[in-house]
BALO-215659 format. One record per residue (C-alpha): residue number from 1; y, z, x. Coordinates in Angstrom, 2 decimals, decimal comma, always signed. Layout:
residues N
+-----+---------+---------+---------+
! seq !       v !       w !       u !
+-----+---------+---------+---------+
! NUM !       Y !       Z !       X !
...
+-----+---------+---------+---------+
***
This chain:
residues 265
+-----+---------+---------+---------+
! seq !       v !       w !       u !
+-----+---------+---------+---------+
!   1 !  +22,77 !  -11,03 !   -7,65 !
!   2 !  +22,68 !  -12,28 !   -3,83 !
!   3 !  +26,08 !  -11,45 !   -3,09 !
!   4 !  +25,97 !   -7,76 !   -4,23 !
!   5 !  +22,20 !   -7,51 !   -2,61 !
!   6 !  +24,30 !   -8,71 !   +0,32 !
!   7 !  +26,78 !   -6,03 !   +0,10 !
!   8 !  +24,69 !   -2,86 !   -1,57 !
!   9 !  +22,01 !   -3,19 !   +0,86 !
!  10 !  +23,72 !   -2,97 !   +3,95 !
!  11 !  +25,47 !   +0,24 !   +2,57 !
!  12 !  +22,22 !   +1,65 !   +1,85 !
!  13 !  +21,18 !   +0,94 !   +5,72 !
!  14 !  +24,25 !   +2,26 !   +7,10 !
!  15 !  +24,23 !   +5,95 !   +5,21 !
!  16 !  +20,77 !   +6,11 !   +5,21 !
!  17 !  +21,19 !   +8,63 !   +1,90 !
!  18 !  +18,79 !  +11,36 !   +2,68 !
!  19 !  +17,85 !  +14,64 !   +0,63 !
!  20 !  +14,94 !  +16,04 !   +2,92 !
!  21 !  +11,13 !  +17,12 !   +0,96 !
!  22 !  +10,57 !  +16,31 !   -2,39 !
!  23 !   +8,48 !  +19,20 !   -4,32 !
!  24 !   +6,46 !  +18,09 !   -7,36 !
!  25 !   +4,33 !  +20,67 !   -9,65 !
!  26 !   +0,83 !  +20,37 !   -9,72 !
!  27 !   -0,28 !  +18,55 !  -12,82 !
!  28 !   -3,89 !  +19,41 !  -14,95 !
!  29 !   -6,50 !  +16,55 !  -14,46 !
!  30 !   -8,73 !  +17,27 !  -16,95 !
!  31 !   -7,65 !  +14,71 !  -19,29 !
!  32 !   -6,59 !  +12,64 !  -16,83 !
!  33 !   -8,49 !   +9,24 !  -18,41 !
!  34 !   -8,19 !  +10,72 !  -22,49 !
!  35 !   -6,28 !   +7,22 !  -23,57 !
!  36 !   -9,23 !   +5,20 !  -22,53 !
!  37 !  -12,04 !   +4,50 !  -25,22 !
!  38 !  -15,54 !   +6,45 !  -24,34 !
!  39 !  -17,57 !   +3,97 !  -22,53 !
!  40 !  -14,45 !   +3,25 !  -19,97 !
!  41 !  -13,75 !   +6,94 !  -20,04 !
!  42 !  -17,22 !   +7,98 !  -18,60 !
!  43 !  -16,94 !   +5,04 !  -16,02 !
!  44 !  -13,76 !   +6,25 !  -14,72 !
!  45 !  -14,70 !   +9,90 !  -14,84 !
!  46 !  -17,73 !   +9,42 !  -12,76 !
!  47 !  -15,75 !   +6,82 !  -10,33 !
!  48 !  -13,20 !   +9,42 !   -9,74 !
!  49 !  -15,83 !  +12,03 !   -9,30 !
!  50 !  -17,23 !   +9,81 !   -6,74 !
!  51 !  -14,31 !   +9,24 !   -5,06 !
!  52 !  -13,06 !  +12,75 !   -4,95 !
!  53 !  -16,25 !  +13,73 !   -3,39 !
!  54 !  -16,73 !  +10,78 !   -0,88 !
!  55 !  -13,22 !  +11,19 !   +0,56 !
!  56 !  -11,94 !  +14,75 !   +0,22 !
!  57 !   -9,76 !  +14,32 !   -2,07 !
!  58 !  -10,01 !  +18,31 !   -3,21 !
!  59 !   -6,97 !  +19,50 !   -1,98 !
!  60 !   -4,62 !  +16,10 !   -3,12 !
!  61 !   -6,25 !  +16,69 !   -6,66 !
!  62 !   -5,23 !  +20,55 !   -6,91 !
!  63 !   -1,57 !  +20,22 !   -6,00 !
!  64 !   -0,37 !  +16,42 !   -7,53 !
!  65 !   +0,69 !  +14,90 !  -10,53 !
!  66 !   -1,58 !  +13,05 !  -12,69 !
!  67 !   -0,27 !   +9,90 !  -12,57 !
!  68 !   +0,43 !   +9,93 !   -9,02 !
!  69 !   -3,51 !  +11,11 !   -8,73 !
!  70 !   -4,96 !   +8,53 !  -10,96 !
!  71 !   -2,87 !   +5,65 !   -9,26 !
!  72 !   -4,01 !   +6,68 !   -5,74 !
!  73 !   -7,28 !   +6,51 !   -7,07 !
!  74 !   -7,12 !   +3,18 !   -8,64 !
!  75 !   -5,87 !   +2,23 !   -4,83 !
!  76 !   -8,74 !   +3,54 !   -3,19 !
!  77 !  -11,14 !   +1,88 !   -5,28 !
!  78 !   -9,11 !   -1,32 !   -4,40 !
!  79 !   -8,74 !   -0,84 !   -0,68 !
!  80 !  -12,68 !   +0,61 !   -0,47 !
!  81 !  -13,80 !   -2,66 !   -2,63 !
!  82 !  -11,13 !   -4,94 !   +0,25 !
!  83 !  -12,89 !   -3,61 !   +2,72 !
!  84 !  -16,03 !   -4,00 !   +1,86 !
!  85 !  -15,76 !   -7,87 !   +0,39 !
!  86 !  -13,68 !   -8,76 !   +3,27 !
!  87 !  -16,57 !   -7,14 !   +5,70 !
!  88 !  -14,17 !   -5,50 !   +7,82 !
!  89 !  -15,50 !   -2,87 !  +10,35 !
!  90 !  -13,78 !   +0,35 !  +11,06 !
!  91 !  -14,24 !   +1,83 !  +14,47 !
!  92 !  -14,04 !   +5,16 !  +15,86 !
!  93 !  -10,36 !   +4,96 !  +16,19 !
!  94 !   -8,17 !   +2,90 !  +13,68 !
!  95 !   -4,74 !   +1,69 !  +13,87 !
!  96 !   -3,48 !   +0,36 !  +10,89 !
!  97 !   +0,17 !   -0,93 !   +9,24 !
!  98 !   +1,03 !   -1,27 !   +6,60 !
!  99 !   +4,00 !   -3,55 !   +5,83 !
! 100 !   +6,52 !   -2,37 !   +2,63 !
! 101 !   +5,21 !   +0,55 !   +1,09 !
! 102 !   +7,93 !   +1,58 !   -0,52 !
! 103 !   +7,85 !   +5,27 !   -1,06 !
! 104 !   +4,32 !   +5,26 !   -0,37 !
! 105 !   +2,93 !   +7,18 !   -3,26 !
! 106 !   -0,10 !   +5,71 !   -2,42 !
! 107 !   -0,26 !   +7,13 !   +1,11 !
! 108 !   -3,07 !  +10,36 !   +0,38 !
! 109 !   -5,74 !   +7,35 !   -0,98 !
! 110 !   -5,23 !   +5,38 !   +1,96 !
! 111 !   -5,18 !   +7,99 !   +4,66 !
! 112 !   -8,44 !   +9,27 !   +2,73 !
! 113 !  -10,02 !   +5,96 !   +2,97 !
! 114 !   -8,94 !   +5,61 !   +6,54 !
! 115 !  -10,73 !   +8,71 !   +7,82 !
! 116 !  -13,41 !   +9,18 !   +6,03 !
! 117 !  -14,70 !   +4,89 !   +4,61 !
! 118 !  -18,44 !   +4,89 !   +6,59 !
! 119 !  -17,49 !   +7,64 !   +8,79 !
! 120 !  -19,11 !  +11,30 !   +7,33 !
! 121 !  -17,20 !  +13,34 !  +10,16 !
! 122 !  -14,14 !  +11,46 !   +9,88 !
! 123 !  -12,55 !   +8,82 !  +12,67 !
! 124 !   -9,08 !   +9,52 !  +14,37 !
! 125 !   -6,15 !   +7,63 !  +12,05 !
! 126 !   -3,17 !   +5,86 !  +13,76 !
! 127 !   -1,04 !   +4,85 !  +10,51 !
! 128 !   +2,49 !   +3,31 !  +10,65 !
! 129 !   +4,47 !   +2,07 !   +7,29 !
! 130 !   +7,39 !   -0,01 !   +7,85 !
! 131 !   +9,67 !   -0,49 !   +4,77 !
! 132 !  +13,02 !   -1,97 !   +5,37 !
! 133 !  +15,07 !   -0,44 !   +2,24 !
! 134 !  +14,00 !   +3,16 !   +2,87 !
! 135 !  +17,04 !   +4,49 !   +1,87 !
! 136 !  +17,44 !   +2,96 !   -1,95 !
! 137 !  +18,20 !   +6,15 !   -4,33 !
! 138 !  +16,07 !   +7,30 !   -6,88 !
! 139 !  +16,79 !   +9,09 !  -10,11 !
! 140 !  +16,31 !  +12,23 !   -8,63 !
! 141 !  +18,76 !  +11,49 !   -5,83 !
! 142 !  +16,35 !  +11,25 !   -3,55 !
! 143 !  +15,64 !   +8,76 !   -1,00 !
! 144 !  +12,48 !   +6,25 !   -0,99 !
! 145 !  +12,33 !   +7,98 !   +2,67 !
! 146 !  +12,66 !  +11,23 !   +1,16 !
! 147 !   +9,53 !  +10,74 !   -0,85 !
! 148 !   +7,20 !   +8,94 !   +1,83 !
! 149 !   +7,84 !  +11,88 !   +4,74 !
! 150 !   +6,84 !  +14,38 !   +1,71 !
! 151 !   +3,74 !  +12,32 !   +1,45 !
! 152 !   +2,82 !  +12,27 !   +4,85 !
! 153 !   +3,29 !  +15,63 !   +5,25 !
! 154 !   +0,62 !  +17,15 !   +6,81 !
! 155 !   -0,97 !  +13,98 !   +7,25 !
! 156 !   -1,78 !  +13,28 !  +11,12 !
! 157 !   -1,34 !  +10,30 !  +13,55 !
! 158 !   +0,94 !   +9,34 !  +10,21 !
! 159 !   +4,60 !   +7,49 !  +10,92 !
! 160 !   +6,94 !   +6,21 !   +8,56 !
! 161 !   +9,72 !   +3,63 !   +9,85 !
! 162 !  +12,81 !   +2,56 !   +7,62 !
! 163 !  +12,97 !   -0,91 !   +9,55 !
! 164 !  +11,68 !   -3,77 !   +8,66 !
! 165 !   +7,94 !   -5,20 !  +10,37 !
! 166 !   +8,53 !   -7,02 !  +13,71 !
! 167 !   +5,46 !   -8,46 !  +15,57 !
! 168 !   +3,94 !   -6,14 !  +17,78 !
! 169 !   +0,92 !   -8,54 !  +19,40 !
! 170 !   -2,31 !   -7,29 !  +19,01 !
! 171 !   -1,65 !   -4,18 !  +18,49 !
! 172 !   -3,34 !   -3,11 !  +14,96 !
! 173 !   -6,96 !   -3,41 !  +13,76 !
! 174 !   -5,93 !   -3,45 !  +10,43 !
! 175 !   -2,76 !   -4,41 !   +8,72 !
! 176 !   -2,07 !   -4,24 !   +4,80 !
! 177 !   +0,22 !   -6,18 !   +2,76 !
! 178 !   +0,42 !   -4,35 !   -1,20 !
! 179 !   +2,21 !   -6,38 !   -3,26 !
! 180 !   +4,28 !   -8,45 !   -0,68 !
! 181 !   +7,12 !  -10,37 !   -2,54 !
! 182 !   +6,20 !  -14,34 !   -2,61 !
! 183 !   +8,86 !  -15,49 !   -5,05 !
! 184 !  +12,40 !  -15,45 !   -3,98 !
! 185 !  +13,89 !  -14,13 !   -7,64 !
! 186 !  +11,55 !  -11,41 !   -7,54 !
! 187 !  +13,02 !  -10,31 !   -3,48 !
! 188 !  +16,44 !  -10,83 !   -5,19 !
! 189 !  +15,61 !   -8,60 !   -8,19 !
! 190 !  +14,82 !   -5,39 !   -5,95 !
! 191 !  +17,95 !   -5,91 !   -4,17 !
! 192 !  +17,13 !   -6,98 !   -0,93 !
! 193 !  +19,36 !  -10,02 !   +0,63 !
! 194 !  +18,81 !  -13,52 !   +0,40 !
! 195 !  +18,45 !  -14,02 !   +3,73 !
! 196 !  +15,64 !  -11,74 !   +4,56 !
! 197 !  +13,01 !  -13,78 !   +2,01 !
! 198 !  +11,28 !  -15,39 !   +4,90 !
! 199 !   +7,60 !  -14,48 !   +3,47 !
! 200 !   +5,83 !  -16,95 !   +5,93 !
! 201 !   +8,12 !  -15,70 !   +8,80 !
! 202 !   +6,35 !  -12,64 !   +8,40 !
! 203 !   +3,03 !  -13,72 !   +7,87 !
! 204 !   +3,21 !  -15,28 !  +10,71 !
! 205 !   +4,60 !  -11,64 !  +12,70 !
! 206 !   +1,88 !   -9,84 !  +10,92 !
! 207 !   -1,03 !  -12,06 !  +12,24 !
! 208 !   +0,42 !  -11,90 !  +15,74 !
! 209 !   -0,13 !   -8,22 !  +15,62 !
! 210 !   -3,74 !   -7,99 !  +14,55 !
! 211 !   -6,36 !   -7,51 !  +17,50 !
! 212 !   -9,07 !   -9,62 !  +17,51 !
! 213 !  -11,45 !   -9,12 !  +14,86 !
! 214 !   -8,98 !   -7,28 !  +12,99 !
! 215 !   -8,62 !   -7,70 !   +9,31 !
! 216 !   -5,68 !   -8,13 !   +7,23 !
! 217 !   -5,75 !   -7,21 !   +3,26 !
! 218 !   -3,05 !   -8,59 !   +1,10 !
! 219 !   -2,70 !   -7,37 !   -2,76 !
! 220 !   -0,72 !   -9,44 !   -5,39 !
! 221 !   -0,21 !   -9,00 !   -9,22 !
! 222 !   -0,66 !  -11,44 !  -11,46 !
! 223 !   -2,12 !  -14,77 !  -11,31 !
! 224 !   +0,61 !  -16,75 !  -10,21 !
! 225 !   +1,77 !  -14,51 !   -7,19 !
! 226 !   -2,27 !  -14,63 !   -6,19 !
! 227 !   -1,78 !  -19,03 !   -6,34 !
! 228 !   +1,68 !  -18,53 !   -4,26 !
! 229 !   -0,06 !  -16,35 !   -1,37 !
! 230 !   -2,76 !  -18,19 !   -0,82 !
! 231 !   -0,31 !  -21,48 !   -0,48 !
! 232 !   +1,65 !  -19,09 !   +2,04 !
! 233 !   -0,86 !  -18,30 !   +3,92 !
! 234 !   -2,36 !  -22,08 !   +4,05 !
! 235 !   +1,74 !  -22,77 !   +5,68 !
! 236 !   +1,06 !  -20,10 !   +8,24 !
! 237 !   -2,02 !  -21,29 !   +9,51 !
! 238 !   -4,05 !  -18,36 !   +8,22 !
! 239 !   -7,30 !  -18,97 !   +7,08 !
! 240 !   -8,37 !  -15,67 !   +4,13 !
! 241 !  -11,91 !  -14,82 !   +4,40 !
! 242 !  -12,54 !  -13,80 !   +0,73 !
! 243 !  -10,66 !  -13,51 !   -2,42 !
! 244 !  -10,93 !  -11,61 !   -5,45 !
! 245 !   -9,81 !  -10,17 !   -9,01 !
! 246 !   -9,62 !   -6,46 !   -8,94 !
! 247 !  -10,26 !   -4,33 !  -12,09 !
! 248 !  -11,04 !   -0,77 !  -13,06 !
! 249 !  -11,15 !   +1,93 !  -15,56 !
! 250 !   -9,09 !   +4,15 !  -13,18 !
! 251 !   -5,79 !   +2,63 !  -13,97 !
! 252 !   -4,27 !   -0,20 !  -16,10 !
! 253 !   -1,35 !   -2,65 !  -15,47 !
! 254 !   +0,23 !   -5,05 !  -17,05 !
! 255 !   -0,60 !   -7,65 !  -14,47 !
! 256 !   -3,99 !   -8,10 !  -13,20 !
! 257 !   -4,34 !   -7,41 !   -9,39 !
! 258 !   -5,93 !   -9,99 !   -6,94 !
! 259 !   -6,85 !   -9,36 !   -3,19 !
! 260 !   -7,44 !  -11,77 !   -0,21 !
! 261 !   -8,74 !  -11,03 !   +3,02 !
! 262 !   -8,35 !  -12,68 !   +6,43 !
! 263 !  -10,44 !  -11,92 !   +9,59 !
! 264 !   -8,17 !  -12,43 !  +12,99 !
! 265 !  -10,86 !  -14,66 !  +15,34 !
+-----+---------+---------+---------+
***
């Protein structure tokens, strides 16, 4: 598996396979939470209701797909409840990153909570996602880039860079780290070389880039992955501020999510 990661993935950098927008029909929401049982149905119905409300979401909701819709939601929750354990502060002005998003599907929860999380007239959003293998193919020959510029259309103060995170010191207030891979066969498994599994490496990159006082908010599945970050981030000298086992009605995995947040002094 490393030597064709080593050979397929610098082929995928160098013809950066591109398509250009990706258009997806609007899906109905009104049974968007029908497989849960009542009492979790009503919970996530009146979540979502909150959420739509609290973070104009209006326009997302009328022209998505339902999964896509019920995922960002479950993300929002996440981020909103990260935010608000970790006790981070947003200013007027944020600038956040947010390091290997993939196609960021995610993207319309996070700019919402960006803008609009204890700020009813909405603050100014500076967002950039750095994913270094932009250009893997999807089944509907598409691009992973492909799908994240069609999800940041529209979307202001919004960048999207097919390069992998460098340190950039001090730079961000915020920096976000979904599902990072901390086990080698699992950075092997989504094709990515050997070489480039240098998790604390880039720990250590991402904390260089957070201002003072800014916050980082890392996401792992499972219980094992939540174990392996918090040893990671004990190597880079990176004390987390809270920790915690997310769950909701508003979407279900297979693997439990955790959370951690660390406070840059």
């Amino acid at each position: 598996m490393s030597l064709r990661n080593g050979a397929d993935y610098p082929l995928r950098q160098f013809f950066r396979w591109q398509r250009g927008e990706v258009r997806w029909k609007n899906e109905p929401k009104e049974l968007l939470f029908a497989d849960l049982p009542q009492p979790d149905r009503q919970t996530a119905e009146l979540i979502a209701q909150t959420l739509r409300e609290q973070y104009h979401l209006e326009a997302f909701y009328n022209h998505s797909r339902a999964r896509i819709y019920r995922e960002n939601l479950y993300y929002l929750a996440l981020l909103e409840t990260a935010l608000r354990e970790g006790g981070l502060q947003l200013g007027e002005e944020i600038f956040c990153a947010d390091v290997g998003p993939s196609d960021w599907f995610y993207l319309p929860a996070l700019y919402a909570l960006l803008r609009w999380y204890h700020s009813p007239h909405g603050r100014k959003v500076i967002l950039h996602g750095f994913e270094r293998d932009a250009f893997r193919i999807y089944a509907d020959f598409h691009s992973r880039y492909d799908h994240a510029l069609s999800y940041l259309k529209g979307l202001e103060g919004v960048s999207y860079f097919p390069q992998a995170f460098q340190a950039r010191p001090q730079q961000y207030d915020l920096i976000l780290m979904l599902f990072p891979f901390v086990f080698l066969e699992d950075h092997l498994r989504w094709g990515l070389p050997k070489r480039d599994f240098q998790p604390i490496a880039l720990l250590a990159a991402v904390w260089e880039s957070l201002k003072p006082s800014g916050g980082l908010v890392i996401a792992n599945q499972g219980i094992a992955e939540h174990e392996e970050q918090q040893r990671l981030l004990q190597k880079a000298d990176i004390p987390f501020h809270s920790a915690f086992h997310f769950d909701s009605p508003l979407f279900r995995y297979s693997f439990d999510r955790y959370v951690l947040v660390a406070l840059h002094p």
